[in-house]
C-alpha positions, -999 to 999 in steps of 0.1 A, spaced: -67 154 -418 -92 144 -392 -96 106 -384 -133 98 -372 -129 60 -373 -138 32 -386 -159 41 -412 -165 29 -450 -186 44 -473 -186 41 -513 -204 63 -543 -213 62 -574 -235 86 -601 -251 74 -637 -267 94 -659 -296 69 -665 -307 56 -696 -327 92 -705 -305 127 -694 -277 134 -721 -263 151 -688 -255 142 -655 -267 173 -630 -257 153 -600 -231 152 -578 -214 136 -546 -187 137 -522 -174 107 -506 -147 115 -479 -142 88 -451 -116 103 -440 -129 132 -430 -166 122 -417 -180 139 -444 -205 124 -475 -226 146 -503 -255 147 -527 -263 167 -546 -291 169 -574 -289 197 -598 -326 216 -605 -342 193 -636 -349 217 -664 -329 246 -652 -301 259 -668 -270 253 -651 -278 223 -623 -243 208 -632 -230 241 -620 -248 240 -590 -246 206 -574 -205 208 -583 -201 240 -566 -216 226 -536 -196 198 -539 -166 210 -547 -167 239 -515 -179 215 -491 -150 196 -502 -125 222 -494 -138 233 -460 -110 221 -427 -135 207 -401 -136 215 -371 -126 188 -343 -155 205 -324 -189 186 -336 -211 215 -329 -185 238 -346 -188 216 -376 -224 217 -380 -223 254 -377 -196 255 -405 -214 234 -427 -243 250 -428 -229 283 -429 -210 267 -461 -246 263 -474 -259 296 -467 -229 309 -485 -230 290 -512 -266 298 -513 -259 336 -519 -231 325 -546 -255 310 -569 -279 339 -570 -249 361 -580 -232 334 -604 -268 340 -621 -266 371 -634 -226 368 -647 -243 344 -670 -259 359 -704 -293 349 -713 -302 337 -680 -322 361 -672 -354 344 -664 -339 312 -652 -325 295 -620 -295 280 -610 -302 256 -584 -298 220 -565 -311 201 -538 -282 192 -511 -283 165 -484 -248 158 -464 -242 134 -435 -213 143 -412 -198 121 -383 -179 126 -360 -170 103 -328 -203 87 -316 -221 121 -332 -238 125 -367 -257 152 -379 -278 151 -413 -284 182 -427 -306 185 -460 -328 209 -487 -349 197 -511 -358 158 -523 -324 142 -519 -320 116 -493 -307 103 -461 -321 71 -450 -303 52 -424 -301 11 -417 -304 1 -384 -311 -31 -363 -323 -49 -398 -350 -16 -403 -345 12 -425 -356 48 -413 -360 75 -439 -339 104 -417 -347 135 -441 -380 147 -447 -383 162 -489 -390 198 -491 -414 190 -523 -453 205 -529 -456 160 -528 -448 165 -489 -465 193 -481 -498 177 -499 -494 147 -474 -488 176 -442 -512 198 -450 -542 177 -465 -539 145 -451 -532 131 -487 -520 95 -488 -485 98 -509 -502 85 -543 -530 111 -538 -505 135 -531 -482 121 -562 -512 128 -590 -514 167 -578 -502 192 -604 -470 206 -598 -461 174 -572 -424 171 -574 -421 205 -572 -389 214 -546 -397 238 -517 -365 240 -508 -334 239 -524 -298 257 -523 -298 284 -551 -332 291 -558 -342 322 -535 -325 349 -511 -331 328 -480 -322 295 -474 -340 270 -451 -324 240 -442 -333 211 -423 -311 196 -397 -311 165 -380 -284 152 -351 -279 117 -341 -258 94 -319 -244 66 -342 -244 28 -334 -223 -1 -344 -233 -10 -376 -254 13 -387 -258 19 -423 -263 50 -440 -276 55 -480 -272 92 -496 -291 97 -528 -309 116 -550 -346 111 -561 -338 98 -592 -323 64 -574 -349 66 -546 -380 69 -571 -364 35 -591 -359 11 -560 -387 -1 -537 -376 5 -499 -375 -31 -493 -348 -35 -524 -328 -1 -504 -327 -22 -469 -314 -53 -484 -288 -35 -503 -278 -19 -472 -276 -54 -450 -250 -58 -474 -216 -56 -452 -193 -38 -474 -204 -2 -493 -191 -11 -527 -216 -42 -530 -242 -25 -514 -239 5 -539 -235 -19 -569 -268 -37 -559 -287 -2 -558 -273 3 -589 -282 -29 -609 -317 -27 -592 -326 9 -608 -305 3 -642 -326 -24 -645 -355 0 -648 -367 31 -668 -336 51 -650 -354 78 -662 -336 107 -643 -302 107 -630 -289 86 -602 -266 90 -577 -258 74 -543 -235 73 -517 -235 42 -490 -216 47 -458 -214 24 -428 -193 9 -400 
């Protein structure tokens, strides 16, 4: 088992107050440098598949002590897994005209190195000298409104089709991910989640949850803060730090 120091982390999923089911998923392995979300496609047939599968291989791979060899076996993980979901869709009857699908975003560290590497809306935002920074960037038609057209994000927010994924694991031949590499700091922060807990919380109520010292608070706070609202999709989160 590979030992990458002294860090913490804690996560936690809820259904919210609307979805009879839970698409999402997470990993939360200190031990091994290694943290997952995962957000099953809303409104597609099998998500729950989808974001466990992910989970559950990423889960199983041996890391390399090799950073660089780690990021390539992670994201060939993901390319992998992204050719097993097209195939797991035709083994399954009357799914013919449907998707099976998630978003993924993982955070791997390793020594003083971290690498974020991420498709679709799920996030990786990371605390740092009392600021937060939103790491990941969401493959959405929202996004591209706001790249391409200069839209402000609420113009961008009222377009049809908005939350629309560009990007996700599962959802065409070719999979594009994003990857992002980092040195790590003493006490940095780090907040996994998927867009149903992000959408709930204002980033000011995200960065004082995360100036919380230990993980399990921090979590719990997010938590209360978007329970206490229309929880209207699922939420999931995983908080990781030093």
């Amino acid at each position: 088992m590979l030992m990458t120091g002294v860090w913490r982390s804690a996560g936690r999923t809820d259904p919210g107050k609307v979805r009879a089911r839970n698409e999402d998923a997470f990993l939360d392995t200190p031990e091994r440098g290694l943290w997952v979300v995962a957000d099953g496609m809303g409104g597609h047939q099998g998500g729950d598949i989808a974001s466990r599968l992910i989970v559950d291989s990423l889960a199983e791979l041996i890391l390399s002590d090799d950073f660089d060899e780690r990021v390539t076996q992670l994201r060939q993980c993901l390319h992998w897994l992204n050719r097993k979901l097209g195939q797991e869709l035709t083994m399954l009857p009357d799914r013919a005209d449907s998707i099976i699908g998630s978003t993924v975003v993982l955070l791997s560290v390793h020594g003083k190195r971290a690498v974020c590497i991420w498709a679709g809306d799920s996030r990786c935002y990371l605390w740092r000298g009392k600021r937060l920074y939103q790491l990941s960037r969401d493959h959405s038609l929202q996004q591209q409104y706001m790249d391409e057209q200069q839209m402000s994000a609420e113009q961008a927010r009222r377009q049809p089709g908005a939350h629309a994924l560009t990007r996700a694991v599962g959802v065409g031949p070719e999979l594009k991910l994003e990857v992002l590499e980092l040195e790590v700091s003493p006490g940095d922060a780090f907040l996994l989640c998927s867009d149903g807990l992000y959408h709930s919380i204002s980033g000011e109520a995200l960065g004082n949850a995360l100036s919380l010292t230990l993980p399990r608070v921090a979590l719990d706070r997010l938590f209360d803060k978007a329970l206490r609202g229309k929880a209207s999709d699922n939420l999931t989160a995983v908080v990781v730090r030093q």
